[in-house]
TORVOKE-692022 format. One record per residue (C-alpha): x, y, z. Coordinates in Angstrom, 1 decimal. Layout:
+--------+--------+--------+
:     xx :     yy :     zz :
+--------+--------+--------+
:      X :      Y :      Z :
...
+--------+--------+--------+
//
This chain:
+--------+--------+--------+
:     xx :     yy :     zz :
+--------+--------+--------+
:    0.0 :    0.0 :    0.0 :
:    1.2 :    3.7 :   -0.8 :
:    1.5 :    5.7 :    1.8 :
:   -1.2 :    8.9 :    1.7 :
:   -0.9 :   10.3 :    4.8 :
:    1.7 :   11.4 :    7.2 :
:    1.5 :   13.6 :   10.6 :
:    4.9 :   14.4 :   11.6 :
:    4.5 :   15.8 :   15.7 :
:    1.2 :   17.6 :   15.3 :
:    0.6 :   19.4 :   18.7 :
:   -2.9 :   21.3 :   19.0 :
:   -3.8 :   23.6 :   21.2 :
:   -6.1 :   26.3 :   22.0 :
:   -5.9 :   29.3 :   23.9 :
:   -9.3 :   31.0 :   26.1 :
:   -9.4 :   34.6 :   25.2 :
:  -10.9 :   35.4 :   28.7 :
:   -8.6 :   33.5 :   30.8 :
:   -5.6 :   33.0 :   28.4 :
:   -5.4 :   28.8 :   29.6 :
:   -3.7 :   27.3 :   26.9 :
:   -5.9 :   23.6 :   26.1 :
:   -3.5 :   20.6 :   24.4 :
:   -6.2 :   18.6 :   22.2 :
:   -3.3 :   17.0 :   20.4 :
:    0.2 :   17.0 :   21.3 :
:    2.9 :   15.0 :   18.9 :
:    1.1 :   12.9 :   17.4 :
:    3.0 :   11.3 :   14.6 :
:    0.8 :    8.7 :   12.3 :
:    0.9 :    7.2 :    9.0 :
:   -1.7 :    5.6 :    6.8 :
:   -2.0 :    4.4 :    3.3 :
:   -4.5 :    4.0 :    0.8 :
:   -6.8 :    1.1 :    1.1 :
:   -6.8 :    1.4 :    4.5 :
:  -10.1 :    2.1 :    7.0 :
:   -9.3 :    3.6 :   10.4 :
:  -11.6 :    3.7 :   13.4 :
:   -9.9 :    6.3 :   15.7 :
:  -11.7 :    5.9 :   19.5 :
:  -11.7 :    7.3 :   22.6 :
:  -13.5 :    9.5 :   25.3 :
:  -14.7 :   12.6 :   24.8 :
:  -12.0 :   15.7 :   24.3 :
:   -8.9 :   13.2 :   23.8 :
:   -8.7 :   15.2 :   20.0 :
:  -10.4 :   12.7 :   17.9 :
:  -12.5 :   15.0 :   15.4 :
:   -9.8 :   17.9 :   16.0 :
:   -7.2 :   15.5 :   14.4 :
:   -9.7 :   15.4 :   11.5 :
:  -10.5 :   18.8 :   11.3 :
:   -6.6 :   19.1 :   10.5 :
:   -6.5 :   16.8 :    8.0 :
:   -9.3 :   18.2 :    6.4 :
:   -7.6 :   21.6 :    6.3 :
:  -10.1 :   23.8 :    8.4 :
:   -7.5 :   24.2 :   10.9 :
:   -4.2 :   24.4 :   11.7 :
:   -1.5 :   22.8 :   13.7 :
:    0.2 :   24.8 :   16.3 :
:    3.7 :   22.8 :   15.7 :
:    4.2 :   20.0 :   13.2 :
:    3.0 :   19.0 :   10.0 :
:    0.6 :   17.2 :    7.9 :
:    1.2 :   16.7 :    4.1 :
:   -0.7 :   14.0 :    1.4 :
:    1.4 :   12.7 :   -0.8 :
:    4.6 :   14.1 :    0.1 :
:    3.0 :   17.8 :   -0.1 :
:    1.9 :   19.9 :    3.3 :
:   -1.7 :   20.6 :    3.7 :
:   -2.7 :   24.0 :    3.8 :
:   -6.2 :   24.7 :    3.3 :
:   -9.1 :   22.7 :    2.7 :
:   -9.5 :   20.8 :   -0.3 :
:  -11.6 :   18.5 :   -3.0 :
:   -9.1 :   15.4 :   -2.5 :
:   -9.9 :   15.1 :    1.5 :
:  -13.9 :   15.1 :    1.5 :
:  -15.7 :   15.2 :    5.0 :
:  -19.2 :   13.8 :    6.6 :
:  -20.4 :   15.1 :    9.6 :
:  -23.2 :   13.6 :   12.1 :
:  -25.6 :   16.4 :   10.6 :
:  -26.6 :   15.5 :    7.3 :
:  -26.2 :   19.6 :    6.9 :
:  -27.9 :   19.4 :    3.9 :
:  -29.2 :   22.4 :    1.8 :
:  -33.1 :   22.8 :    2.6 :
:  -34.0 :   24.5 :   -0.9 :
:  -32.2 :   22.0 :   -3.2 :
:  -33.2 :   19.2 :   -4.2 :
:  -31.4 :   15.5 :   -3.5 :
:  -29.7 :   15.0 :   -6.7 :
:  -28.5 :   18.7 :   -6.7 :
:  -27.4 :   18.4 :   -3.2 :
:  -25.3 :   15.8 :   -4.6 :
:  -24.0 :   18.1 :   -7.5 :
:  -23.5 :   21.3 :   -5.3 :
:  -19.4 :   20.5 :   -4.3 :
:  -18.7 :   19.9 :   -8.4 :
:  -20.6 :   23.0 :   -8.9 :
:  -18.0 :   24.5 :   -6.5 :
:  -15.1 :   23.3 :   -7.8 :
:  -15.5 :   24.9 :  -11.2 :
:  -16.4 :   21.3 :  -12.8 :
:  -18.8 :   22.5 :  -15.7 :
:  -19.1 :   19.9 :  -17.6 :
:  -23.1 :   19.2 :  -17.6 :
:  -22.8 :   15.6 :  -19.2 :
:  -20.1 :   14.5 :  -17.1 :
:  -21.6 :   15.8 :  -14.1 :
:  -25.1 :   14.2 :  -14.3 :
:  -23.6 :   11.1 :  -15.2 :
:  -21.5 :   11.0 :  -11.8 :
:  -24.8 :   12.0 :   -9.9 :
:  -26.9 :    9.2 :  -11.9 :
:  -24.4 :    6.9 :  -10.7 :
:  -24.3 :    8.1 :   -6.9 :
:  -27.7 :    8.2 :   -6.6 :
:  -28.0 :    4.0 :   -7.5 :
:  -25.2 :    3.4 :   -5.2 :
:  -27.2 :    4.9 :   -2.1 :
:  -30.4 :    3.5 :   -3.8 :
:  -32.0 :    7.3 :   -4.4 :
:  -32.8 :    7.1 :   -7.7 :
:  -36.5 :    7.7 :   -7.0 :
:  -35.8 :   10.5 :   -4.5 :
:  -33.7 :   12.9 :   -6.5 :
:  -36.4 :   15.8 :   -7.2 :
:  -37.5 :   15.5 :   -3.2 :
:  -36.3 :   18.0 :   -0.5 :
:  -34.2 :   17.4 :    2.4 :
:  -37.9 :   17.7 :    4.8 :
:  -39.6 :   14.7 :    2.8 :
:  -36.2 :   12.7 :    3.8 :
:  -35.8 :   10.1 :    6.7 :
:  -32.3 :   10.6 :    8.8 :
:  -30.4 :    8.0 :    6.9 :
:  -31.9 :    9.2 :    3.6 :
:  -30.5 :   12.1 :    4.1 :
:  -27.1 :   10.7 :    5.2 :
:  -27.0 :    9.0 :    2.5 :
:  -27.5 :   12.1 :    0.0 :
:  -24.6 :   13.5 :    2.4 :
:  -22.3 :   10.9 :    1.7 :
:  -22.9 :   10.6 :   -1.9 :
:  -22.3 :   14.8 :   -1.8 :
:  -18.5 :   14.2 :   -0.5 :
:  -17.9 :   11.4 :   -3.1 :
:  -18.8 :   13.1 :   -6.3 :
:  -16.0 :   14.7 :   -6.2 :
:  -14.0 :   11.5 :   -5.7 :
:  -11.3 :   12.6 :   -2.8 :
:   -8.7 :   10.6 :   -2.1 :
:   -9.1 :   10.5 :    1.6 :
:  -12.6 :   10.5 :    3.2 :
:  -13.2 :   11.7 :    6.3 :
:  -15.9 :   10.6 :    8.2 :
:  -16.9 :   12.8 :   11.8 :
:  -19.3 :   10.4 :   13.5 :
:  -21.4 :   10.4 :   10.3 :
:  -24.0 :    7.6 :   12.1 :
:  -23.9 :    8.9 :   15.3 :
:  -27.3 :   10.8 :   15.3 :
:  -29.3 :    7.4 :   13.7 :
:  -31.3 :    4.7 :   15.4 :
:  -29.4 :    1.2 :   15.5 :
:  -31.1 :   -0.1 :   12.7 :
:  -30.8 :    2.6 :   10.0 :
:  -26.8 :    2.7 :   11.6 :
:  -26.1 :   -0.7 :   11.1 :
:  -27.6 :   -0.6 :    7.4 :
:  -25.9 :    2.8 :    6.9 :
:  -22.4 :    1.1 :    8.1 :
:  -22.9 :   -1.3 :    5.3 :
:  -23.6 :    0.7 :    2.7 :
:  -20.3 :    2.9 :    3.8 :
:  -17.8 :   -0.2 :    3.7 :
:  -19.5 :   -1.4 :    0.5 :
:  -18.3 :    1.9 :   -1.2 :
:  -15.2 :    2.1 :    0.5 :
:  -14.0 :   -1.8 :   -0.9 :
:  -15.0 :    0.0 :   -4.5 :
:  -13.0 :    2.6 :   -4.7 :
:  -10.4 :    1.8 :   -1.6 :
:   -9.5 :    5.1 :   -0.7 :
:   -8.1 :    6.0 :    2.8 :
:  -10.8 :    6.8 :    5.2 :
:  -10.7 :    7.8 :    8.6 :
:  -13.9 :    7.6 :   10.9 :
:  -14.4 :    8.8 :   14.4 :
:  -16.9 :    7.0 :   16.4 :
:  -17.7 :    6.6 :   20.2 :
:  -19.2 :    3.1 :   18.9 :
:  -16.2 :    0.2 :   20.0 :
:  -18.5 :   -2.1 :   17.9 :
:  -18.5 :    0.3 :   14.9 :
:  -15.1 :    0.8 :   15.0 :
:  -14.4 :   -2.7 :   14.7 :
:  -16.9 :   -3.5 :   12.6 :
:  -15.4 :   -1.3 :   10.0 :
:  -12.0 :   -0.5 :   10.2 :
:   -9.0 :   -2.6 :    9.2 :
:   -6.9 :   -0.6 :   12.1 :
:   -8.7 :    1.1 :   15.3 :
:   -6.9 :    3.8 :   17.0 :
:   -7.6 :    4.3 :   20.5 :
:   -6.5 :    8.0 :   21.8 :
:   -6.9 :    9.1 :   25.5 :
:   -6.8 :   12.7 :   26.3 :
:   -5.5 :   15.7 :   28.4 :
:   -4.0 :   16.3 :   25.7 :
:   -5.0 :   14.0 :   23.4 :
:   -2.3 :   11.2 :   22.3 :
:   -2.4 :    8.3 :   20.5 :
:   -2.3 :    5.1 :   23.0 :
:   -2.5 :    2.1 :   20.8 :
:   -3.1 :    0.7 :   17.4 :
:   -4.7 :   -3.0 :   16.6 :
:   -5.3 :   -4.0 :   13.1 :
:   -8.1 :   -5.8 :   12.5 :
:   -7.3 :   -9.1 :   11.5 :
:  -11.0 :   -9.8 :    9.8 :
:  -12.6 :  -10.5 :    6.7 :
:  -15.7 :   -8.3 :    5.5 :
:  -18.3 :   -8.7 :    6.1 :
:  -17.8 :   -8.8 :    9.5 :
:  -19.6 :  -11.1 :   12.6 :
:  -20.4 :   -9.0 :   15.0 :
:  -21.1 :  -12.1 :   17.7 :
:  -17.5 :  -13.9 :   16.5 :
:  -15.1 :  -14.7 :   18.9 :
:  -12.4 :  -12.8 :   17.4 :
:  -15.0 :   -9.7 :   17.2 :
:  -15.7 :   -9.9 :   20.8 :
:  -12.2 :  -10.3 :   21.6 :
:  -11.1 :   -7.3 :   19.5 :
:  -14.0 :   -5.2 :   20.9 :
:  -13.0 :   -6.0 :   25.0 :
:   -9.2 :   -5.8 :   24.0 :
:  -10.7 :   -2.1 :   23.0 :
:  -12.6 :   -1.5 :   25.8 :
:   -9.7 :   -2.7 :   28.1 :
:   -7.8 :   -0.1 :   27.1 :
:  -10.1 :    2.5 :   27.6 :
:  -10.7 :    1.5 :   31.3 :
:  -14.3 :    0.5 :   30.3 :
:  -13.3 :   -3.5 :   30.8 :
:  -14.1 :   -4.1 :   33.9 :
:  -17.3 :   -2.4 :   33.8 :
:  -18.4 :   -4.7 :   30.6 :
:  -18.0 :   -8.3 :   32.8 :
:  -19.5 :   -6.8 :   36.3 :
+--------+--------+--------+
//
């Protein structure tokens, strides 16, 4: 596998205007990934998690180190690093299909024919087709995360980021949602990166699961995930992955009580 991705000692931090603390969300954190590969990144809440995506993404920036793609730094956002949020964030006055169109629209891609044919062909992936000339309202939640994800595909980025994209859904619709992500993911086998509270999710989908702790937010242990798709969520190994997880996160104990 190529290597896409590279953080060389990204630290993080943030200052209060009105009390001048200085928070750490990150502190040298040095990673690599490469393409093909699906990280789960896990841990409790402010160990840096969807900060360390909002970096790769290019809405922020580090305090020290750097991040680069391909050999080049990342500054700024751009059309080769697409990100889903939890909120479907969705534009209320457009419809589905050009909700999907909208980020080709904004990178200058003209070309009509080529465009529609890319949004004819995202909308049967996510099983739309019959939807497109509906509004966001008439959608269900994971219709509308589905319209979400096909909107940060179209423009086929390299690396997908993925901010706890299922987190607002009911189990079922999540678990169906989760299916439909890692079937377009072994497609087109571009890096992704999701962040999830969900252990199970995690292992479920990613073929490595980083678990981070915080204050500040570091990077305490990686486990590939020695599994074949699709995945048994009741398997031995599953379970054994998931505890090993939860273990680490002090939440072991807890489980077996």
């Amino acid at each position: 596998m190529s290597l896409i991705l590279k953080l060389d000692k990204v630290t993080k931090s943030f200052a209060r205007v009105e009390t001048r603390d200085v928070t750490t969300a990150l502190s040298e954190i040095d990673l690599e990934m490469h393409d093909g590969e699906f990280i789960s990144l896990v841990g409790t809440s402010g160990c840096g998690k969807s900060t360390m995506l909002r970096l790769i993404a290019g809405l922020i920036v580090p305090t020290t180190g750097t991040l680069s793609v391909n050999g080049e730094e990342i500054r700024g956002t751009s059309p080769t690093r697409g990100m889903m949020f939890q909120k479907a964030t969705l534009f209320p006055w457009l419809t589905v299909e050009k909700n999907i169109s909208f980020s080709m629209r904004m990178q200058g891609i003209h070309k009509r024919q080529e465009s529609q044919q890319e949004v004819e062909r995202l909308l049967q992936v996510i099983g739309l087709e019959r939807f497109r000339r509906d509004y966001p309202a008439q959608l269900s939640g994971g219709m509308a995360q589905r319209v979400a994800l096909a909107r940060t595909l179209i423009c086929k980025p390299e690396i997908l980021l993925l901010d706890e994209p299922l987190g607002a859904l009911d189990s079922f619709t999540r678990m169906n949602m989760q299916d439909e992500i890692l079937k377009i993911w072994q497609n087109n086998r571009q890096l992704a990166i999701m962040v999830t509270h969900d252990v199970d999710e995690a292992v479920y989908m990613g073929t490595k699961v980083l678990v981070m702790e915080p204050h500040p937010g570091r990077i305490m242990g990686e486990i590939p995930i020695d599994l074949e798709y699709p995945r048994n969520r009741s398997s031995a190994k599953f379970v054994e992955y998931r505890n090993q997880i939860l273990d680490m996160l002090h939440f072991g104990s807890r489980e077996k009580d």
